[in-house]
C-alpha angles and dihedrals in degrees: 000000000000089000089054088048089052086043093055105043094050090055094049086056092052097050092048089048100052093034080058094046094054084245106108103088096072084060106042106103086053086047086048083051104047084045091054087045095054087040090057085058096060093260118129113189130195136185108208094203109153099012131134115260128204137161093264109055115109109196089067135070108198135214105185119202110200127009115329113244143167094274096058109170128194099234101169139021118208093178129007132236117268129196123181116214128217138136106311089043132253119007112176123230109173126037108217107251099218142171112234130203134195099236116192 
């Protein structure tokens, strides 16, 4: 399992650095494909980009630049989420490391 978590995450690196860059479009149908493929192993991944923060969400682990406020935003995403499937559901495996801003 520890492979499939590397694999993963640098992926997911990939796919944020070239979606920054303007570049990701030329490569989504093999993104669609190595994300089927992982799929087809059990794995779910999920970059939190955007997203709300706040204190009780489990699935993040937060670093927060700035003073902490009401309008916390996930501005940056070091390593995804990652859930393993299997016969009772969801199980997650991997706590997203992120970067949150007050955004007010």
């Amino acid at each position: 399992m520890k492979t499939f978590l590397q694999i993963i995450n640098q992926l997911a690196d990939i796919q944020q650095k070239l979606e920054a860059s303007g570049q990701s479009a030329q490569f989504e149908r093999n993104f669609n494909k190595l994300t089927y493929l992982i799929e087809e192993e059990g794995f779910v991944y999920k970059n939190p980009l955007g997203e709300k923060y706040n204190d009780s969400r489990t699935d993040c682990e937060a670093n927060i630049v700035g003073k902490e406020g009401k309008h916390m935003i996930i501005t940056q995403v070091l390593k995804p989420i990652i859930y393993k499937k299997d016969s009772s559901g969801l199980s997650l495996v991997q706590k997203a490391l992120v970067i949150v801003e007050n955004r007010k």
